[in-house]
KEKOL-68127 format. One line per 4 residues: number of its first residue (from 1); their letters; for each residue x, y, z of N, C-alpha, C, O. Coordinates in nm, 4 decimals, decimal comma, always signed. Layout:
N
NUM) A) X Y Z X Y Z X Y Z X Y Z; ... .
! end
This chain:
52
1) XXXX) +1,3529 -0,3111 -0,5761 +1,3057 -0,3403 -0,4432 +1,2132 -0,2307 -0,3924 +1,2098 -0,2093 -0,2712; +1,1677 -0,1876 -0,4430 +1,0686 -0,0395 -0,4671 +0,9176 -0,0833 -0,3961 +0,8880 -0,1726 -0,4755; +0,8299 -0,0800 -0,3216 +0,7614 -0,0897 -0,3019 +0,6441 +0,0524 -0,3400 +0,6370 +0,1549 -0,2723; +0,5755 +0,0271 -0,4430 +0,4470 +0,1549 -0,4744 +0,3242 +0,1469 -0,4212 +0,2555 +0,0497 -0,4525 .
5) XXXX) +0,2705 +0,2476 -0,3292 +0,1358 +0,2472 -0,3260 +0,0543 +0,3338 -0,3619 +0,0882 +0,4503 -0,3412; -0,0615 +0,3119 -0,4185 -0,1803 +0,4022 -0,5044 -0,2589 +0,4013 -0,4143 -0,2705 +0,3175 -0,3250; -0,3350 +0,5226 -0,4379 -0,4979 +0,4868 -0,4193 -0,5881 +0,5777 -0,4918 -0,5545 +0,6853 -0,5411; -0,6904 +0,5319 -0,4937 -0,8257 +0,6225 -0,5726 -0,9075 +0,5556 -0,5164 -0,9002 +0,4544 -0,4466 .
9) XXXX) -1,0169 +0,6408 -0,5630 -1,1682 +0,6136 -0,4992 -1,2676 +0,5626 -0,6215 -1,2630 +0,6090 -0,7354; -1,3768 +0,4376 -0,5684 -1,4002 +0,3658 -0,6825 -1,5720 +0,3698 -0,5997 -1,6004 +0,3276 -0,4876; -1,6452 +0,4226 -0,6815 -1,7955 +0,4298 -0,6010 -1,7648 +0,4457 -0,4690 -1,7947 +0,3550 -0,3913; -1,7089 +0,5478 -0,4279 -1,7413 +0,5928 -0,3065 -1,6491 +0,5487 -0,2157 -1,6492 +0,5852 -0,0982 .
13) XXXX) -1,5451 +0,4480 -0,2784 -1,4767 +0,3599 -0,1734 -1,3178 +0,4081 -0,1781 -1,2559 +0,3968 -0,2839; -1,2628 +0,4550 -0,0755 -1,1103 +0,4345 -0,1063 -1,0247 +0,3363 -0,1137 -0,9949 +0,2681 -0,0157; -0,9696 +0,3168 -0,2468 -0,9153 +0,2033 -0,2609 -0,7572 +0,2188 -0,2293 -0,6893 +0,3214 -0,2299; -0,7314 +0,1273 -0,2104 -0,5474 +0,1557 -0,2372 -0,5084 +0,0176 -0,2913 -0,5697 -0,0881 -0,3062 .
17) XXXX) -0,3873 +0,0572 -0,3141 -0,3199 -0,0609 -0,4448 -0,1637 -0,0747 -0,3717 -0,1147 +0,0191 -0,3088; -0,0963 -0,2029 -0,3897 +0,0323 -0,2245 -0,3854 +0,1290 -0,2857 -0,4937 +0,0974 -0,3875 -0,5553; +0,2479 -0,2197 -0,5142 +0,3124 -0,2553 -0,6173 +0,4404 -0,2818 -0,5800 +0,5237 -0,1994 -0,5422; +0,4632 -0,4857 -0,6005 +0,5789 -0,4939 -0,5294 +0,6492 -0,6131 -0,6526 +0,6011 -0,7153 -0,7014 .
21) XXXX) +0,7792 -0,5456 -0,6720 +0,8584 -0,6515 -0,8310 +0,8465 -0,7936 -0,8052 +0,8739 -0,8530 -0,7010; +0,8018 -0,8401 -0,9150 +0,7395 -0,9602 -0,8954 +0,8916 -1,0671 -0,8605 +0,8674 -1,1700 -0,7975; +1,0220 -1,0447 -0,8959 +1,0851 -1,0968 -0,8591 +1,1096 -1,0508 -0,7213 +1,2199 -1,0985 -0,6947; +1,0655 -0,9803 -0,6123 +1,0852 -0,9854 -0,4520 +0,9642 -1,0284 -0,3916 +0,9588 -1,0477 -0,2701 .
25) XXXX) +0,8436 -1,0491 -0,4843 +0,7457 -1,1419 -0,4382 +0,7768 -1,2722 -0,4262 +0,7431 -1,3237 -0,3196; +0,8448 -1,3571 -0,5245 +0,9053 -1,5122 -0,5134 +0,9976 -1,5165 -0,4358 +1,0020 -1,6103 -0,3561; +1,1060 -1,4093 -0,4357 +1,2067 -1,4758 -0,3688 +1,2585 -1,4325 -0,2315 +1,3690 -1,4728 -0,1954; +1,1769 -1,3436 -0,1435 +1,1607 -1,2233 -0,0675 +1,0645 -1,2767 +0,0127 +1,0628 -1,1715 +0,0766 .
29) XXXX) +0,9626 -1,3595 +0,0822 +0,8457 -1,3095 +0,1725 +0,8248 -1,1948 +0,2234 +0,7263 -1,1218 +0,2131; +0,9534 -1,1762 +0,2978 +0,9215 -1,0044 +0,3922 +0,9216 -0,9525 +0,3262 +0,9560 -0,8444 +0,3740; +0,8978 -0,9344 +0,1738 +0,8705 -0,7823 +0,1139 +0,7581 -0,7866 +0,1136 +0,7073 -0,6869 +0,0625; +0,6516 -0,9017 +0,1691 +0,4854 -0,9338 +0,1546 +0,4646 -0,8279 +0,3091 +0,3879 -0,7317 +0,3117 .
33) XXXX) +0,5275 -0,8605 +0,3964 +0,5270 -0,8139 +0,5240 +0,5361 -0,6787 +0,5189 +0,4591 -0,5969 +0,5693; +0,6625 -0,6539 +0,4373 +0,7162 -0,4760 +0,4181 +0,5807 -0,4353 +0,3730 +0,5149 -0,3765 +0,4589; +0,5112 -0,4576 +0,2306 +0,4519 -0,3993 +0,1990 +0,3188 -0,3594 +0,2875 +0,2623 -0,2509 +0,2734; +0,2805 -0,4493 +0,3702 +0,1407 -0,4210 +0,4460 +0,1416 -0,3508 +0,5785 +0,0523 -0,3366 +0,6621 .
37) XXXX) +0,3104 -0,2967 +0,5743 +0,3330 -0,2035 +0,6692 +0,3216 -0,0599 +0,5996 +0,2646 +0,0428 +0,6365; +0,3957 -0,0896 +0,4871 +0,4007 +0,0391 +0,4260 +0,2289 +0,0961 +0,3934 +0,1754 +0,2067 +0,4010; +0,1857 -0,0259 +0,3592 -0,0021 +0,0243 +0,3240 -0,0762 +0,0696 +0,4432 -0,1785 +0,1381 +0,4427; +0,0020 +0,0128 +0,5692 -0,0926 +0,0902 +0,7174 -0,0447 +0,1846 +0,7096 -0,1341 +0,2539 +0,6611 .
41) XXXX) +0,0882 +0,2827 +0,7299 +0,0707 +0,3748 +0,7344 +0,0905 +0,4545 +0,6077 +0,1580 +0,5571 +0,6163; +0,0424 +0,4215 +0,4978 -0,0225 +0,5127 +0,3874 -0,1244 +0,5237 +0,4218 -0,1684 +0,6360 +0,3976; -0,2173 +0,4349 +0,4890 -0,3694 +0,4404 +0,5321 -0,4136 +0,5168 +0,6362 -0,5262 +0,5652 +0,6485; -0,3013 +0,5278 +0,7265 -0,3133 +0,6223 +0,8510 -0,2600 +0,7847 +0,7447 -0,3193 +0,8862 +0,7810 .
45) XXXX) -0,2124 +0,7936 +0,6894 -0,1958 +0,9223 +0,6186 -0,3102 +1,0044 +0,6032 -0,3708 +1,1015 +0,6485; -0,3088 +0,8951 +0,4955 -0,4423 +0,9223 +0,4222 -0,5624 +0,9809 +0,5364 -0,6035 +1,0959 +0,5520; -0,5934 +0,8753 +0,5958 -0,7118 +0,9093 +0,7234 -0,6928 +1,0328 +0,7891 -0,7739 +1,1243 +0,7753; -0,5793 +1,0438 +0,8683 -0,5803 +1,1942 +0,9039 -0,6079 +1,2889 +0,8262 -0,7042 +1,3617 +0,8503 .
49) XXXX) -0,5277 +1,3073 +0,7159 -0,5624 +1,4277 +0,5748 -0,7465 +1,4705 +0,5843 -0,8100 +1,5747 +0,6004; -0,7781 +1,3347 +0,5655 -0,9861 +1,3328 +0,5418 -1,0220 +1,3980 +0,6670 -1,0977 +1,4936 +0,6840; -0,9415 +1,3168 +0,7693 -1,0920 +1,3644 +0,9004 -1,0298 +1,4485 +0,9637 -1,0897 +1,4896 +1,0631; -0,8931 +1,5074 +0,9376 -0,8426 +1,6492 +1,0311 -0,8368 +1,7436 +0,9791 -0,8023 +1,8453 +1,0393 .
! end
């Protein structure tokens, strides 16, 4: 039930990635939900780190 997020930069772009077990993708919705919470604030992390 692990939710992973990556990121790297691909021409210039920061990318990020989500990694969620494909069995809590079928049988789970809110782990679709969990995860795009967990990716905002990896994204707000991230952002502060760059511009502060």
């Amino acid at each position: 039930m692990d939710i992973e997020v990556y990121s790297h930069i691909k021409n210039g772009i920061l990318i990020f990635e989500i990694e969620i077990p494909a069995n809590d993708r079928l049988t789970n919705p809110k782990m679709i939900m969990e995860a795009v919470s967990v990716l905002k604030r990896f994204a707000e992390e991230k952002r502060e780190k760059m511009f502060f």
